[in-house]
N, C-alpha and C positions, 0 to 999 in steps of 0.2 A: 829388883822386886822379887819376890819369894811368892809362891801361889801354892796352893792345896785344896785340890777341887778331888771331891767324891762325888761320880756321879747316883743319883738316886736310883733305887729301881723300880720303883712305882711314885706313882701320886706324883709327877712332873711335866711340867709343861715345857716345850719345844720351842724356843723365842731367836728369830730370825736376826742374826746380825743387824741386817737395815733398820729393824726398828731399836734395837740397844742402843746403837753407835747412831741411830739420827739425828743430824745435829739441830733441825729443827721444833721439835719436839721436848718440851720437857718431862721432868721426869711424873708429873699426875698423868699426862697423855701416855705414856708408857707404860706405867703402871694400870692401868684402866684399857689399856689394851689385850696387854698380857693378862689382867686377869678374866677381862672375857671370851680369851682366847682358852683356855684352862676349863669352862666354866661347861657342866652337862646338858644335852638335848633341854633338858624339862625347861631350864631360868631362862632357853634366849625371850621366851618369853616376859620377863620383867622389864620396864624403863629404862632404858638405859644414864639416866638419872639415878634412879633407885639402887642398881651394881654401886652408881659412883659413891654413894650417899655410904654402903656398907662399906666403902675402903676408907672411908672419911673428907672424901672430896667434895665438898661442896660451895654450891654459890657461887663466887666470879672464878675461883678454882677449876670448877668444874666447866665453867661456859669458857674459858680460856683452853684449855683442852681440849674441849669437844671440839674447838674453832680449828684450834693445829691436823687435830686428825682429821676433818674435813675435809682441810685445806690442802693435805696431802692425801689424799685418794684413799682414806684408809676408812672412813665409815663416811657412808652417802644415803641421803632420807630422801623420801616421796610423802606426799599430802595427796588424799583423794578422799573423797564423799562419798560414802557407803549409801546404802538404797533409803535405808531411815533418816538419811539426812543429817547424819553425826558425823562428825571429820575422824580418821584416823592417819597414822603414820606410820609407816615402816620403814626399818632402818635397816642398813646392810652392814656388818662390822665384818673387817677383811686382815688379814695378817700381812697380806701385800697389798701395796699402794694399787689401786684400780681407776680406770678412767670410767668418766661417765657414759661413757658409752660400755665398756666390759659388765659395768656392774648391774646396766639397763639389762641386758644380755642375758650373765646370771639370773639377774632378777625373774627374766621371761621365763629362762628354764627351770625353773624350782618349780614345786607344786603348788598349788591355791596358796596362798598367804589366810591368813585369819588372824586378822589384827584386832587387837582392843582398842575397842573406841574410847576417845578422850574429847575432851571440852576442844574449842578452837583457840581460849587462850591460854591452854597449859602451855608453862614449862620447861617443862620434863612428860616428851610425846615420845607416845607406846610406841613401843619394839615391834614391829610385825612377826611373823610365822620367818624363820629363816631360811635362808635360801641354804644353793650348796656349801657345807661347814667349810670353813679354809681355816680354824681357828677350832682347838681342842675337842674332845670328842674319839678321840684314838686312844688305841691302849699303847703304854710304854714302848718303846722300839729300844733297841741296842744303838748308840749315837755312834754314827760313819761320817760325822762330817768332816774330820779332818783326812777322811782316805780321798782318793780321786776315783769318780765312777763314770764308765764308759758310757750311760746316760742323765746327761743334767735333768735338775727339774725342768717343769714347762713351764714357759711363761703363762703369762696371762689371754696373750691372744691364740694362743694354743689350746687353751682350755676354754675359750669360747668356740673356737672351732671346733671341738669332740664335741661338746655340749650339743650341737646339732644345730639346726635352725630354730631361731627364737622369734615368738609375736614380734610382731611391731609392737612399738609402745602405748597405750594408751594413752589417747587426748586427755589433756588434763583440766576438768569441768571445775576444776574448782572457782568462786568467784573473787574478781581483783580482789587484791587487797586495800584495805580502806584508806582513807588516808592520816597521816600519820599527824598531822594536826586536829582531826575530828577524834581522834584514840586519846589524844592529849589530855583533851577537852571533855570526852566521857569518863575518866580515870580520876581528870580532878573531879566532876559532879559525886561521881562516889565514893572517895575519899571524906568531900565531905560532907557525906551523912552523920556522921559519926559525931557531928555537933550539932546537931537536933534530936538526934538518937544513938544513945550508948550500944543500946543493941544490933546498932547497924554497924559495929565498928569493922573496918575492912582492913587486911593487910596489904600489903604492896603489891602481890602474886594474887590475892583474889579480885583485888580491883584488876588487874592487867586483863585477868582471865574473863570478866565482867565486861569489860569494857566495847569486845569486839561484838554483844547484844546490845546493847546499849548506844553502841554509835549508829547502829539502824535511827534511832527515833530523832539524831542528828541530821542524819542523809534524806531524812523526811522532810525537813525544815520543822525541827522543834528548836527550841531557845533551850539554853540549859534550865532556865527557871521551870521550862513546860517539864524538862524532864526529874527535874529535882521534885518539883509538885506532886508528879504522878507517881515516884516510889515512895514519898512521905504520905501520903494520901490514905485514908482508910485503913485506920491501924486495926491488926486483930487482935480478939478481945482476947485470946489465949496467948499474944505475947508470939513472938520472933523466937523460935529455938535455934535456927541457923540461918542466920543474915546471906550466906552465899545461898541457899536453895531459895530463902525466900525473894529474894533479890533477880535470880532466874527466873524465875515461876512470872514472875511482876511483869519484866522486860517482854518477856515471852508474848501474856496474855493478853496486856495494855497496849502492845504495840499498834500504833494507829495504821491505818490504812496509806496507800500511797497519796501522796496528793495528783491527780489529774489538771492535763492543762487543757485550760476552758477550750471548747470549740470555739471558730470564729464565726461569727455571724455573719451570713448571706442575708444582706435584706433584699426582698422582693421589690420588681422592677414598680415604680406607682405607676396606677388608674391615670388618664389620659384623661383631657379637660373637656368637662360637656356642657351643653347650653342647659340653663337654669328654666322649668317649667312652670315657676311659679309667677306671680303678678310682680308687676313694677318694669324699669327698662329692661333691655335685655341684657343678658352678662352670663359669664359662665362658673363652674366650679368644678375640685376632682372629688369624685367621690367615693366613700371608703368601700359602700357595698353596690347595691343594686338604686340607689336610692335616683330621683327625679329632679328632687326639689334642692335648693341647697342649706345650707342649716338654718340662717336669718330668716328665709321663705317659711319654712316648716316651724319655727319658731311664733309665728306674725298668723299663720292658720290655726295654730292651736292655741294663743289666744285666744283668735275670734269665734272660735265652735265652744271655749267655756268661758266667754263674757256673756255677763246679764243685759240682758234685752234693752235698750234705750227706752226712759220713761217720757210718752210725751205729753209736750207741754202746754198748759192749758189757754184758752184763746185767751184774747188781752181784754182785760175790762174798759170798757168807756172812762173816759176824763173825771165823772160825778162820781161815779162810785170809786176809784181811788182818791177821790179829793175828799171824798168822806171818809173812808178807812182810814185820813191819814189826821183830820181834824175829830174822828168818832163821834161825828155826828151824823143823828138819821138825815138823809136827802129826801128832799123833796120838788116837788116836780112842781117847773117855773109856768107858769101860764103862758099857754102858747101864742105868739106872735100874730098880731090881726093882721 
């Protein structure tokens, strides 16, 4: 094999054997290394999506990648809740493979981070504020790699050790993650809008992104029908210009209340049984208040104080004067008896 290499003298990036020659890695994971290793202070701030997207890596390219360098200690992310209650991420991309604990470490000692907020179900999650560069950023040096130098680099736990002592890490308040069958199930309701309403039509990435608002009104106990209703619900009259804002805005505002679970009921001990004051034998009842009498008693008095008075009845007539009322004829009076 024949080789002609000139080396550059400016505008060149420094790429460490282990990551050329790794044999786990291919070559988008390489490429996407090296070139954010390359790349000035101002972009670490871009997506690290966004880099992939200008080399031309995208889609399962890109999440295949990103997987490998993860997977080897070479970029490692954190998720935490900022104060307004927006999720952000920061990532850490490293030219030497890093344990999670080194990268904690670093992470401590850099200064403030100041990450762009992103949705919770993008993605391609923002880049935070970078920690210390281990990747491009330097001007051209003269390459000595192949001399032998009285001092090697440092490792990695060498340079957490100068770095000085670092915070503890922060608890991480984020909340569980949901479950992955109620996401299922919010992703198809949104999906499908888009055949009731053209203007609701969603992509596969905005529903995902959708979805983690939307599974709240699941974990509520709604039905998917409750929640299909209430974003089809009360269209405006200006028309949907963007199905994902308005779709958030929805989720957001309509989200129902938690459901509470009922208190249990203590019923009070019952009134103790007492003799009945009113007329008749004697017998007892309980009763609900202060009362004396028992219902049927009280019932049987308040008849008798509004029934009308008995009409009474008139003395009896003699034998002749009904035997005449009833033949209508006058009587007459028989001659009395000698």
């Amino acid at each position: 094999m024949l080789r002609h290499a000139i080396a550059p003298s400016a505008r060149y990036t420094k790429a460490s054997n282990d990551v050329v020659r790794h044999p786990r890695l291919n070559s988008d994971a390489k490429i996407l290394l090296l070139y954010v290793q390359g790349l000035p202070d101002h972009t670490t701030f871009e997506p690290l999506g966004e880099l992939a997207r200008k080399l031309g890596i995208k889609g399962r390219a890109y999440q295949k990648a990103k997987r490998q360098l993860i997977e080897h200690g070479y970029v490692h992310e954190w998720r935490s809740q900022a104060d307004g209650g927006r999720w952000v991420t920061e990532q850490l991309v490293a030219n030497t493979a890093l344990s999670g604990e080194q990268a904690i470490q670093l992470r401590g000692a850099s200064p403030a981070p100041s990450p762009l907020a992103v949705s919770p179900g993008a993605h391609f999650p923002t880049v935070g504020e970078p920690t210390v560069r281990t990747a491009g950023g330097y001007e051209p040096v003269e390459d000595h790699s192949d001399k032998t130098t009285p001092h090697p680099p440092s490792k990695p736990s060498e340079l957490s050790e100068r770095s000085g002592p670092s915070e503890p890490p922060k608890p991480d308040r984020s909340p569980p993650p949901a479950d992955p069958a109620l996401l299922a199930r919010a992703e198809r309701v949104l999906l499908s809008l888009r055949h009731s309403r053209r203007e609701l039509h969603l992509g596969v990435r905005e529903a995902a992104g959708l979805a983690v608002d939307a599974v709240k009104w699941l974990e509520r106990g709604l039905s998917e029908s409750d929640l299909r209703q209430a974003l089809l619900a009360e269209r405006p009259r200006e028309g949907v210009r963007s199905a994902v804002g308005f779709l958030r805005y929805r989720l957001a505002q309509k989200l129902p209340e938690p459901r509470t679970t009922p208190q249990s009921y203590d019923p009070t001990r019952p009134r103790e049984l007492v003799e009945c004051q009113g007329p008749g034998d004697p017998h007892t009842f309980r009763p609900v208040l202060d009362e004396t009498e028992c219902t049927p008693c009280r019932l049987i008095a308040a008849n008798t104080m509004y029934a009308a008075p008995p009409t009474p009845e008139p003395d009896p007539l003699p034998w002749r004067e009904r035997f005449a009322r009833i033949n209508t004829t006058p009587t007459t009076a028989l001659p009395a008896e000698a």
